[in-house]
N, C-alpha and C positions, 0 to 999 in steps of 0.2 A: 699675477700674484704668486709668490712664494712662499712653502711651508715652512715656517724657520722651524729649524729641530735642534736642539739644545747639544753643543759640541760638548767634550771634554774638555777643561781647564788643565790637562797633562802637563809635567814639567818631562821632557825628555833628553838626555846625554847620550850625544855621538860625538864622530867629527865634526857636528855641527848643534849650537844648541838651537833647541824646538822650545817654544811657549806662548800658549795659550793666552792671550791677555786680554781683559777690560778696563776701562775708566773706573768703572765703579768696584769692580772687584766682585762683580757678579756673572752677567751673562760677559763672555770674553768675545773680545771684536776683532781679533786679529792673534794669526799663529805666524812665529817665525818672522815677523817683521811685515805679512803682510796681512791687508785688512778685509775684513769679509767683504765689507763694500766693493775692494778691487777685484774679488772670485765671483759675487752676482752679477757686478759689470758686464762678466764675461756670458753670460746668461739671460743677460737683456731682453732679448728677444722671446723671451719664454716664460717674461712674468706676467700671467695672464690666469683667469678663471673663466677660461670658454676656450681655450683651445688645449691639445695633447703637448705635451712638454718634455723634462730632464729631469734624473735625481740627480745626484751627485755624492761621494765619499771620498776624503783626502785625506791618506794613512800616512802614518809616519814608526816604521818597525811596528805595523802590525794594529797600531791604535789609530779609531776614528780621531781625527783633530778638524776636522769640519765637515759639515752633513747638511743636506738640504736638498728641499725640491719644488722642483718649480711647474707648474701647468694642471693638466686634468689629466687624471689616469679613466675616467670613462663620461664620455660626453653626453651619454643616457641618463645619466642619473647624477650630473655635477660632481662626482668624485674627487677629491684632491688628491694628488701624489705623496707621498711620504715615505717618509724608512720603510716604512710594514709592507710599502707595496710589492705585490709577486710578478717581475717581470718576466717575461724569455728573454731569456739572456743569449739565443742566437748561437753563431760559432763561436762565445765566450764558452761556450761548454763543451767542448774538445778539449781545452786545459785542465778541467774535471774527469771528461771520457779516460786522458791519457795516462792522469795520476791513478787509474781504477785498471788500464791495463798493464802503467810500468808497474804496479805495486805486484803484479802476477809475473812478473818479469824478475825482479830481487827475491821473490820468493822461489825462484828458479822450475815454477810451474808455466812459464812461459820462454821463449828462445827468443831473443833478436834473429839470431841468422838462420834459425829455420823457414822453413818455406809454407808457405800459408795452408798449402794440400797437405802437409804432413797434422794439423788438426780438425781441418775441415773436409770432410768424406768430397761433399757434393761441390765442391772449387774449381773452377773452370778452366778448359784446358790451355785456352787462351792467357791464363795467368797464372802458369804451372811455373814460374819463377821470381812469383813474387815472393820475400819475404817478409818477416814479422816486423821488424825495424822501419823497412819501407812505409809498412801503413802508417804509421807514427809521423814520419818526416815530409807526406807527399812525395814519395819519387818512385814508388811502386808502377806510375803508368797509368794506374787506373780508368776508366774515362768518368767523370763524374755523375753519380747516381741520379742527380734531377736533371743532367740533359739527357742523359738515355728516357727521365719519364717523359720527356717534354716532347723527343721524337717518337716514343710509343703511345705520347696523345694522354700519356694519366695524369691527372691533378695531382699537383703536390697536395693539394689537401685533402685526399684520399685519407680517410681511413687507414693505416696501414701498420704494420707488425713491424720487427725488424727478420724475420722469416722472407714478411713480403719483400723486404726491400734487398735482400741476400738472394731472392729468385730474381729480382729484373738486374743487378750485377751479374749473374750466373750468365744470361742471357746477352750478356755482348758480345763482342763481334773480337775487338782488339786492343790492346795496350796504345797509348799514344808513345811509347819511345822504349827502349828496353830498360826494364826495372833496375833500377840504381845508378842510370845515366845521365837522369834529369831532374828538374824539380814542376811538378804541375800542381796545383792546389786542388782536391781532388775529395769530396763527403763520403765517395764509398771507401775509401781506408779507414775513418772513424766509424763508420756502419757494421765494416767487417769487425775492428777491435770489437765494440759492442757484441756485438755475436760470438766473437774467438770468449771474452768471458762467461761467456752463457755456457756454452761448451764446455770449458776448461772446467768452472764450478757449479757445474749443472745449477746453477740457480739463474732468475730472472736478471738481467743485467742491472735493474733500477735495485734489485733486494740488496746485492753486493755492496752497490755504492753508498747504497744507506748504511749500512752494513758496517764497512769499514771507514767510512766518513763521518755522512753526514749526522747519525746519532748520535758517536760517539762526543761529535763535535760539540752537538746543541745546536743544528741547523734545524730548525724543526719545521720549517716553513721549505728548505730545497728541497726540492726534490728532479730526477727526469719525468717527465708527465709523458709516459707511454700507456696511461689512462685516460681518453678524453672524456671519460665520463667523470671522473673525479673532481672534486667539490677543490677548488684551491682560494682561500683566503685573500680576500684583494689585492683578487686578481687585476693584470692594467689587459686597457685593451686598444689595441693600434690602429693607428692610422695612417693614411695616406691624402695628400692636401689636395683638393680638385673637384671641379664636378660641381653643381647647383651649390652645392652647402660648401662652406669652406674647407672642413674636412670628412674623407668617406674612410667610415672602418675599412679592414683590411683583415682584420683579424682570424682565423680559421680555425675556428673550434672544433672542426675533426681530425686536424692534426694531431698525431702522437709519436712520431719519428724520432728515436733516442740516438745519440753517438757525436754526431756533427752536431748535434741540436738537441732539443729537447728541455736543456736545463731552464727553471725557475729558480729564482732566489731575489731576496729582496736588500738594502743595504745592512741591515742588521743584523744578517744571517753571514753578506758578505762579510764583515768585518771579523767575525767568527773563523773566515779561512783566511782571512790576512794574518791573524793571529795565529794560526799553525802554523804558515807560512815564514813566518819572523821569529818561530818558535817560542812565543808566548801565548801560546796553548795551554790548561792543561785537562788533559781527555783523558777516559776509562773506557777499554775495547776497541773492538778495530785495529788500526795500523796502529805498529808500534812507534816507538821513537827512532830509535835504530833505523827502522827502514824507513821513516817518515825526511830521516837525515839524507840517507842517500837516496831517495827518490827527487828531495829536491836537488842535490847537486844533477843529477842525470837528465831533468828535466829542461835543463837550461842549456845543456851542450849540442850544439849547431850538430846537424848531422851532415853529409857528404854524398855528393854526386861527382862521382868522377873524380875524385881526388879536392872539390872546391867544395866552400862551405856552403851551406843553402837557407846559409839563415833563422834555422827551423829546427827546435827542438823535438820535446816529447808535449805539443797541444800546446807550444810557445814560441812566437817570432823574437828570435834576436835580434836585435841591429844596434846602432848605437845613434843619438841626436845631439848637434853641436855639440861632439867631441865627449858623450856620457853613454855608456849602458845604458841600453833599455831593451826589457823584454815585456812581452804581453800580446792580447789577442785581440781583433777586434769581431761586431757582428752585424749581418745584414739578412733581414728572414723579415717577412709580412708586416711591414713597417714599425718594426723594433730598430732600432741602432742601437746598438753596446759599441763599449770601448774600455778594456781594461789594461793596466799596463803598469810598471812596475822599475823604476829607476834605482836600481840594488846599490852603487855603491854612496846614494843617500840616503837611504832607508824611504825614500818618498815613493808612492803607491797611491794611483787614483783610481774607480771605476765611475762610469758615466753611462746612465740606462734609461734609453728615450723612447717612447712610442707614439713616435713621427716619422714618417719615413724622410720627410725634408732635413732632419736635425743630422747634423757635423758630428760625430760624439769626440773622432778622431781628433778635429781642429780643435775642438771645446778643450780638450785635455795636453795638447799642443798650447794651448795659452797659459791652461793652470802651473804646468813645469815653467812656462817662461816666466811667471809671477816668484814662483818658489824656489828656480835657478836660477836667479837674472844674474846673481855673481857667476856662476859656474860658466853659463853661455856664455856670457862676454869675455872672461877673461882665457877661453876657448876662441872669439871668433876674430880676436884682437890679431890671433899670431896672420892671419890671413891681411889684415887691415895695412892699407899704405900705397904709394903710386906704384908707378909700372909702368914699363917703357917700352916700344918696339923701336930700335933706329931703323930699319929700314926703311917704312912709312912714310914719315916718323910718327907716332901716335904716342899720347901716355891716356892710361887708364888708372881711377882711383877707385880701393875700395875702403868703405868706411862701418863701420857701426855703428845703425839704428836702429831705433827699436825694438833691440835684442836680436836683430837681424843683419846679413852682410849684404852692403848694399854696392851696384856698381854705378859708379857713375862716368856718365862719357862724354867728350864735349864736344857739342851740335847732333849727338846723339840719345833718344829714348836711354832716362836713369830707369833702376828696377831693383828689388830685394832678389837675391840667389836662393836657391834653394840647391840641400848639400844631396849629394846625391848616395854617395860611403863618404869617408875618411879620404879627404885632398882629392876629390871629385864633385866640382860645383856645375848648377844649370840655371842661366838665365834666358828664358824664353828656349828656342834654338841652337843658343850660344851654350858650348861645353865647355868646362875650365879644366883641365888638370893639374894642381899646383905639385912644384919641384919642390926639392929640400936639399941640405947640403950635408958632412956627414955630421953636423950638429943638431941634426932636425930640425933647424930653424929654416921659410920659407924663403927662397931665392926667386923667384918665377913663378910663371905658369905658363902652359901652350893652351892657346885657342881655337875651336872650330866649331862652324857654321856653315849650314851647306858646303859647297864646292871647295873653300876654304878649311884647310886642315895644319892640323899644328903648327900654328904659330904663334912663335916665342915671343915672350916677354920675360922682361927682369925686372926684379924687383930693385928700386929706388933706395925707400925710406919710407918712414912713418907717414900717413894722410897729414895734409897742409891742416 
């Protein structure tokens, strides 16, 4: 069963036009040419009133244009999911942590390049060269704070401060590689930023971000929940599928570990930061505009190991998918799945907040772009599209466009969809493509390899038959 929640009938102007539309000229059935039926499709699996489910929110510059949720947010008491409900949003909230330490960063109360001992007394000697930046991007080295607990035998669901959690960091041993060489994904850099704010504004790290955000905004429901005694508004609570009953909570209400984690917010409140985001905000206190502007530019800039890019903002992954910008974060914590993420040069923005640990949120929102980009992908995955030849062999290999997907096919051999790996780096199964170009950027080839098998060429033909 699904909670329908009433979308906006928005008319919106870009490079592309967005609209809301219904038959009757009431409840609207379809934005942008496509139809709600084809976005619950996607959600099938989740239309129920006895098991944990999905919400879902689909921005367009900043504005909900569809909203809905599907499953139980608590299975004690038949609960339904809805906008209002209060998820953990996981390592979706290091995007939040990051914008609370860049914003001490523009106000030049923080350094990128200084080094993390220079604000913190009791920083360990072990990581006497980490920097400020570092914590930001993962490439500080760090070892990650819940394997250090998991080898010291403490429950992450411990009770614990972010005090605590800066003593069993203090207490390691070694860096995994030297700081700014590499890239490791790593919660105690977001732990420490947490803390470097406390420091820096002698106040609670949750006062701050309330502080300079979330009030200002009108979030009145987010909050960091570094209180687990605190009372939070329908609240969801998680699961995990197995065991006598179909599914066993998971949920850990001693939890209160701020930085990597921590964050609650529900779609309503979401929609509220998309809208600063897209700068159709408008707020009293807190961040200004000015730094609101250059914090989002800085927040999206790939940071550098070694001279390469790492992908990794400030609490944001860049990459790009069939051939489009995309940034955003995704999350994995006591059977929550978040998936937020954000395709800038259409204005489109989805977030997706499950409390199931079996739920895809990544895949889920991976379908909604193909619904709402299917021009954009294909006329991206077309340039790839067409035969291929080796003489040596002799062999030809065809690839085609289905399903908003590149597909190869081979003959007397297993066909299969590709999956891109960057920009003219494809993988099917074991097979690695790297496609050529000529100095028109049009595609000429590719080399192929597979086990023992390495680069070998192919040229491109012509168009698929």
């Amino acid at each position: 069963m699904s909670t329908h929640i009433k979308t906006l009938p928005i008319l919106l102007f870009t490079a592309v036009f967005w609209i809301a539309s219904g038959s009757t000229g009431n409840e609207p059935e379809s934005v942008n040419g496509v139809s709600f039926d084809k976005i619950e499709e996607i959600f099938s699996s989740y239309h129920s009133d006895s098991t944990p489910g999905c919400a879902v929110s689909v921005f367009h510059e900043g504005r909900s244009v569809y909203k809905n949720a599907f499953g139980v947010s608590n299975l004690d008491y038949g609960i339904m999911l809805s906008d209002t409900s209060s998820f953990y949003m996981a390592s979706v909230s290091k995007h939040v942590t990051a914008a609370a330490a860049g914003l001490l960063v523009i106000r030049e109360q923080l350094n990128l390049h200084s080094n993390v001992s220079d604000y913190i007394e009791e920083w360990p000697e072990y990581a006497a060269g980490v920097t400020v930046g570092q914590l930001f991007s993962h490439t500080s080295g760090l070892p990650d704070i819940y394997g250090l607990m998991n080898i010291a035998g403490i429950p992450v669901g411990d009770s614990m401060d972010i005090e605590d959690y800066m003593d069993i960091i203090r207490h390691g041993e070694s860096l995994k590689f030297e700081p700014g060489t590499d890239y490791s994904y790593t919660n105690s850099g977001y732990t420490t930023l947490a803390h470097l704010i406390e420091v820096i504004t002698e106040k609670p790290f949750t006062e701050f971000v309330d502080k300079e955000f979330f009030k200002p905004f009108g979030m009145n429901v987010t909050h960091f929940h570094s209180d687990r005694s605190r009372v939070v508004p329908n609240r969801v609570i998680s699961y995990q599928p197995g065991g006598e009953q179909q599914f066993r909570r998971t949920y850990l209400g001693m939890f209160q570990g701020v930085g990597p984690g921590g964050l609650y917010s529900t779609l309503n409140d979401w929609e509220k930061w998309e809208a600063f985001w897209y700068g159709d905000l408008d707020w009293e206190g807190g961040i200004t505009v000015l730094e609101a502007n250059e914090l989002k530019a800085r927040m999206i800039t790939p940071a550098l190991a070694n001279g390469k890019s790492v992908d990794y903002g400030w609490g944001l992954q860049t990459t790009t998918r069939k051939g489009q910008n995309l940034i955003g974060h995704g999350g994995s914590f006591m059977g929550f799945r978040t998936d937020y993420r954000r395709y800038p040069q259409h204005g489109l923005s989805s977030v997706i907040l499950c409390n199931r640990g079996d739920a895809n949120p990544q895949d889920l929102n991976n379908q909604l772009a193909d619904l709402f980009l299917q021009d954009e992908f294909e006329s991206y995955l077309m340039q790839y599209g067409g035969i291929y030849r080796n003489d040596e062999l002799p062999v030809e290999y065809e690839l085609t466009v289905e399903e908003g997907n590149l597909k190869l096919n081979r003959r007397n051999s297993p066909n299969g969809f590709m999956n891109e790996v960057e920009e003219d780096k494809w993988r099917a199964g074991s097979w690695e493509f790297d496609f050529e170009r000529d100095d028109s950027g049009e595609v000429t080839g590719f080399t192929v390899s597979t086990g023992r098998a390495k680069d070998v060429e192919f040229r491109k033909l012509g168009n698929s038959r």
